[in-house]
N, C-alpha and C positions, 0 to 999 in steps of 0.2 A: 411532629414532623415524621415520627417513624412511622407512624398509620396511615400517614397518607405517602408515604411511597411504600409500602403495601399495599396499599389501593391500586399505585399506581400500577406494580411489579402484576399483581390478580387479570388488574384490569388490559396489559399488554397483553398475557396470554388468551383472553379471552377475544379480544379482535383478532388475534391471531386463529383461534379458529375458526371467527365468521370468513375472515379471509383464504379458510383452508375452501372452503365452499367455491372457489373459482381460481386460487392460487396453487402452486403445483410448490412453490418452495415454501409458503405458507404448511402445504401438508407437510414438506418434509423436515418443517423444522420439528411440528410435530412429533411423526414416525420417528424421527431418531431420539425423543425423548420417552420413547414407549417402552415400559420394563430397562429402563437403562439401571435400576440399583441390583437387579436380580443378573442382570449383564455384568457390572463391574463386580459383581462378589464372586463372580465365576469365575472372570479373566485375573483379576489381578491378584498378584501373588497378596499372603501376608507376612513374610519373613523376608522381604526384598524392601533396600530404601529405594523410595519413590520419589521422585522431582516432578511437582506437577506445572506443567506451562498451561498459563490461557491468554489464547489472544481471540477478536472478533470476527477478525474473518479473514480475508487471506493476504489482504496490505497488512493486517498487522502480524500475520503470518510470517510475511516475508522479511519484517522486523526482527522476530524472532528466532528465527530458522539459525543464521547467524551463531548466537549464543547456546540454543541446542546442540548446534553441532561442535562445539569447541566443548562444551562440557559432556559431551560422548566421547569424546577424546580425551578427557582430562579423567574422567572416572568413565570406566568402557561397564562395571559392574552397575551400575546406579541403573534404576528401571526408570523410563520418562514416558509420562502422561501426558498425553495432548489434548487440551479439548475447546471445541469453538461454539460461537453464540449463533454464528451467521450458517445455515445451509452452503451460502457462496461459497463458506472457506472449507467446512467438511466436506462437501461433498468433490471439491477438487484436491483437496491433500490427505483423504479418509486413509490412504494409503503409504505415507511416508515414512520413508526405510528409515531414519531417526527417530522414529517414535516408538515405543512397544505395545502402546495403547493410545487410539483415537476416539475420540468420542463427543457428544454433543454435554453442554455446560448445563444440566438441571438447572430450574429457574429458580432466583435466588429469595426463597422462602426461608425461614428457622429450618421449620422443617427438612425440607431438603437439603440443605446446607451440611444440617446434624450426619444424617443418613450417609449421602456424600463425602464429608472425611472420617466418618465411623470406618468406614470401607479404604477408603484411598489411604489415610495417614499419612498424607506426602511426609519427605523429611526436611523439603523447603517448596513452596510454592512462586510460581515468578506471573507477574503480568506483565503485558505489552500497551506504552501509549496512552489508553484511556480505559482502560477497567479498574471500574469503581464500585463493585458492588459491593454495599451495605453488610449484609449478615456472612455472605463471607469472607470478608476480610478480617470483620471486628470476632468471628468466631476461631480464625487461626490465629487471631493476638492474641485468644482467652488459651487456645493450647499451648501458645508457647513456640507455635511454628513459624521458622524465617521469612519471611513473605519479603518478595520484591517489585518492584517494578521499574523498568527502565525504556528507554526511549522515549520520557513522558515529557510533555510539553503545557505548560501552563500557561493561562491568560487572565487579567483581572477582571473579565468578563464573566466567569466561569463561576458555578453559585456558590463552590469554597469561599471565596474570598469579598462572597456580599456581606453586608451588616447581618442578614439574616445566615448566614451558610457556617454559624459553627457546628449545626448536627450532622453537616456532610463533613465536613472538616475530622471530625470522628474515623471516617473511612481510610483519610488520607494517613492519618496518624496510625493506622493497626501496621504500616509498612515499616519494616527496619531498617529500610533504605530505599531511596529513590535517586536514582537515576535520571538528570535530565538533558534535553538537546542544546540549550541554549541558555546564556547568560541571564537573559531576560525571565526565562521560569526558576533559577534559582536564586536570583535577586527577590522575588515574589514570596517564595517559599517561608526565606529567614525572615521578610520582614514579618511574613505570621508567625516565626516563634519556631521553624521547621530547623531542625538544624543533622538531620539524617538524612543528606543530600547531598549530592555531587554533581560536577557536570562532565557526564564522557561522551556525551553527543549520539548521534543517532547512528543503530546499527545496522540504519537500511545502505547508509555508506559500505558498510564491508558486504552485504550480502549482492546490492546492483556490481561490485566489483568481481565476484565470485561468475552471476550471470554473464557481464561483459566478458570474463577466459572463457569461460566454458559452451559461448554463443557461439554454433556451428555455423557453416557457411551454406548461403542460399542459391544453387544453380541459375534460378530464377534469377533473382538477384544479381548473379555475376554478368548473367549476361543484360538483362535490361539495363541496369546501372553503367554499362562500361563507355567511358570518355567521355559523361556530362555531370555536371551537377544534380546534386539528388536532393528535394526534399520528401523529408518523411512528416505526414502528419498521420500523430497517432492519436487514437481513443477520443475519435470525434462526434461529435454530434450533431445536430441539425443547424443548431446555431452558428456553430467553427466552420460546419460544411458551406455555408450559405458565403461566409467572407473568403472561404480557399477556393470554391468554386468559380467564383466572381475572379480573382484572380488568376487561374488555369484557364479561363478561356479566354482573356482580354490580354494575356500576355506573350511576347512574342520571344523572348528569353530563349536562349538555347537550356532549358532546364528540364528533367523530366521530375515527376512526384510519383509516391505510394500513401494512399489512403488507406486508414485502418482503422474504419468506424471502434467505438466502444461495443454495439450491436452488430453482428453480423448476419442480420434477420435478411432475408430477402425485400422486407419493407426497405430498410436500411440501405441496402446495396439498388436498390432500385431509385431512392431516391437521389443516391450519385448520381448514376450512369445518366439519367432524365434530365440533368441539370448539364451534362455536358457536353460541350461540343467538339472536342478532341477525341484520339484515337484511346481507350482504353483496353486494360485487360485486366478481367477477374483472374487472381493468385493460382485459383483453383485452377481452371483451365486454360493457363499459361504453357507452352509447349508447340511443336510444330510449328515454328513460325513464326506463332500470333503475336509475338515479341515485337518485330520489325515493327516500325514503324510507329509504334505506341509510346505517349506522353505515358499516361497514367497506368499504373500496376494499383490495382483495387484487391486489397487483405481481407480476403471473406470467410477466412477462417481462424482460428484461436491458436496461440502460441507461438508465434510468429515473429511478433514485434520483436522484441529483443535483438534477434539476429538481423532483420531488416536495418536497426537503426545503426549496426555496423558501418551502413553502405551509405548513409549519410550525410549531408552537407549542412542544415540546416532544420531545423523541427518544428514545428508547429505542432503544441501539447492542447489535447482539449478539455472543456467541463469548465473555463473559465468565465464560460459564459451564463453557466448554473450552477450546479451545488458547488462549484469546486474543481481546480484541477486535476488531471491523474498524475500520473507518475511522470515528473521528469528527469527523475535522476538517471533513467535507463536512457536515456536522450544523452544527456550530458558528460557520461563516463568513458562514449565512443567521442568528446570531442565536438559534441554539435552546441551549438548558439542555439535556444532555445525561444519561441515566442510563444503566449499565450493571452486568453482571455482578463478580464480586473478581480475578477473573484479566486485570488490567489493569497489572500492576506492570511492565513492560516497556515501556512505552507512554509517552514522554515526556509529550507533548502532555496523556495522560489526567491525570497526575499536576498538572501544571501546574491544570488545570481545575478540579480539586479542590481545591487549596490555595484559589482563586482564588473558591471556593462558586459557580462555574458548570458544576461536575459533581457528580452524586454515584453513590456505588456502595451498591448494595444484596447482599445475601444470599439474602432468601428474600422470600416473598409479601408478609409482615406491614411490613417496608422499604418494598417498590415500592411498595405502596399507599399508604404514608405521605407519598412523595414525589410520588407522582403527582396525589394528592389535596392535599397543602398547594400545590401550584403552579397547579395547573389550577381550585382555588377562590380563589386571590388573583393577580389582575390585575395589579395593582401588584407584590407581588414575583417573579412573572413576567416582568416588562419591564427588572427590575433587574437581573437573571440574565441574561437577555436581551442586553440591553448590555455585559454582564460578557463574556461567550463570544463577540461577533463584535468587541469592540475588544480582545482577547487574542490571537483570529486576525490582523487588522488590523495589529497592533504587530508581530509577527511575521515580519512577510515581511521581505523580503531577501537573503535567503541566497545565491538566485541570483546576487545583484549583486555579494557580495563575493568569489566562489570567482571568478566571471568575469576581475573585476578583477586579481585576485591571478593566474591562469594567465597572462593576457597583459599585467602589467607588469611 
């Protein structure tokens, strides 16, 4: 079994460079693994303790951020390592003032592995969610180093827990403790014999609550938004656009919307605008005017959402319709009733929502409209749903507090 995810581990890297051939993140997953051991023997100190974090990319990032920063406050001396698999998340957080070192995760060979904590020596390593690599995990057991992982989520789908999955089951075991979201993954755990587990739930609750204060206010926003109801649909795609759009122009509601593709490519934005028959305004060139009169406010640019979903009534979250949803916790922290696509069953948070009738999922046209229309014409059960999804968020939080507590007592 180990030979052949070696195989497998060789054989990622290698498509990865056929794909540097026309891929731009492709190269740069690359480039930033270029001399990275002759890079970290330079930067990091070797008389300082080291706490090394990895997470994938920048959701499991925002996982994490949470616990980094409460354990920068708790030990202000401790040096912290940060390093990510995905381009996505380096190259947007390469610079975060809680880290003292960022960096790309060498790929997880003996080899490198060896190399890699030769140099680093964390004095406790943490993962976020789903990293499971093989040789490094079982190599910081053989040191003796703390290893963590928390906000992780397991299902009995997942090859740990086939007839075949004790050589991965190996990985899970190098942790001294796991941390999980839900009932459901530590019920799974003990019944394989796991009994270095707890459940403090997920720390994307405390960190969407941090975003939610600290989401500034949008001019734009103040003034399109003011005296009607707002839906924001965010991180859409072709598929989400094709049932909102259908909706936006057939509807006579006093409602206005903000669209916020997941792309904000010119294909992207163009293929709104062409689908629609109402007055619209691209984010960007909102100003002088162009406000009046306009249904739709079109988000064609990055970092945005958050403060947008302040302004509010009602969400429409996308990816439901493909891989997977995105984020709706950021939806539901300001208070909104969230709808989304079926491809949500991996998704703690979504599932909780629903049980809870402050989410629901649709299928097709004849759904969305049902839902969009029985909430956006009653006020009253609007506000009820309302309450329902930001004291769900609200209840929620902590998780950061008890992984913290738990590492340093």
């Amino acid at each position: 079994m180990r030979l052949l995810y070696d195989i497998g581990v060789r054989g990622y890297k290698l498509l990865i460079r056929l794909a540097s051939l026309r891929s731009e993140k492709a190269r740069k997953w690359l480039d930033g693994r270029r001399n990275i051991f002759s890079r970290l023997k330079e930067e990091l100190p070797s008389n300082k303790s080291i706490y090394w974090f990895h997470v994938a990319s920048l959701g499991e990032f925002e996982q994490g951020r949470p616990v980094i920063e409460a354990i920068r406050k708790k030990a202000p001396d401790v040096r912290i390592l940060l390093t990510f698999f995905s381009p996505s998340g380096y190259e947007v957080r390469k610079n975060y003032e809680f880290a003292d070192y960022v960096y790309y995760l060498p790929l997880d060979t003996p080899y490198n592995v060896k190399r890699f904590l030769d140099i680093v020596n964390p004095e406790k390593a943490f993962f976020v969610k789903y990293e499971f690599w093989y040789h490094y995990l079982t190599a910081l057991k053989k040191r003796g180093i703390p290893t963590y992982i928390f906000s992780a989520i397991f299902r009995p789908s997942q090859i740990f827990f086939k007839p075949w999955g004790s050589w991965y089951r190996k990985a899970l075991r190098a942790y001294n403790h796991i941390f999980v979201q839900n009932q459901e993954s530590l019920d799974l755990l003990k019944k394989f014999g796991f009994t270095n587990v707890s459940l403090s739930g997920d720390t994307r609750f405390d960190r969407v609550g941090q975003i939610a204060d600290a989401a500034p206010r949008l001019s734009v926003l103040d003034e399109f938004a003011s005296g009607k109801k707002l839906v924001v649909a965010g991180s859409t795609w072709k598929a989400d656009e094709a049932l909102l759009l259908e909706y936006i122009n057939s509807s006579e509601l006093p409602v206005k919307y903000v669209i916020a593709p997941h792309e904000v490519s010119d294909k992207s934005i163009q293929r709104i605008t062409e689908s629609l028959n109402k007055k619209y305004v691209r984010f960007s060139k909102a100003g002088n005017g162009d406000l009046k009169g306009a249904d739709v406010l079109i988000v064609d640019g990055y970092g945005y959402l958050t403060s947008v979903y302040r302004y509010g009534n009602l969400a429409y979250i996308g990816g439901g319709f493909g891989s997977g949803i995105h984020n709706i916790l950021e939806a539901a922290t300001f208070g909104m009733p969230v709808v989304f696509g079926p491809n949500h069953e991996k998704f703690q948070e979504a599932l909780d929502l629903l049980e809870k009738k402050a989410a629901f999922c649709i299928h097709d046209y004849e759904e969305f409209k049902s839902v969009m229309d029985e909430y956006l014409k009653d006020d009253k059960k609007l506000q009820v749903t309302s309450d329902l999804a930001s004291n769900y968020v609200s209840q929620s939080r902590g998780a950061s507090d008890v992984i913290v507590r738990y590492i340093f007592n």
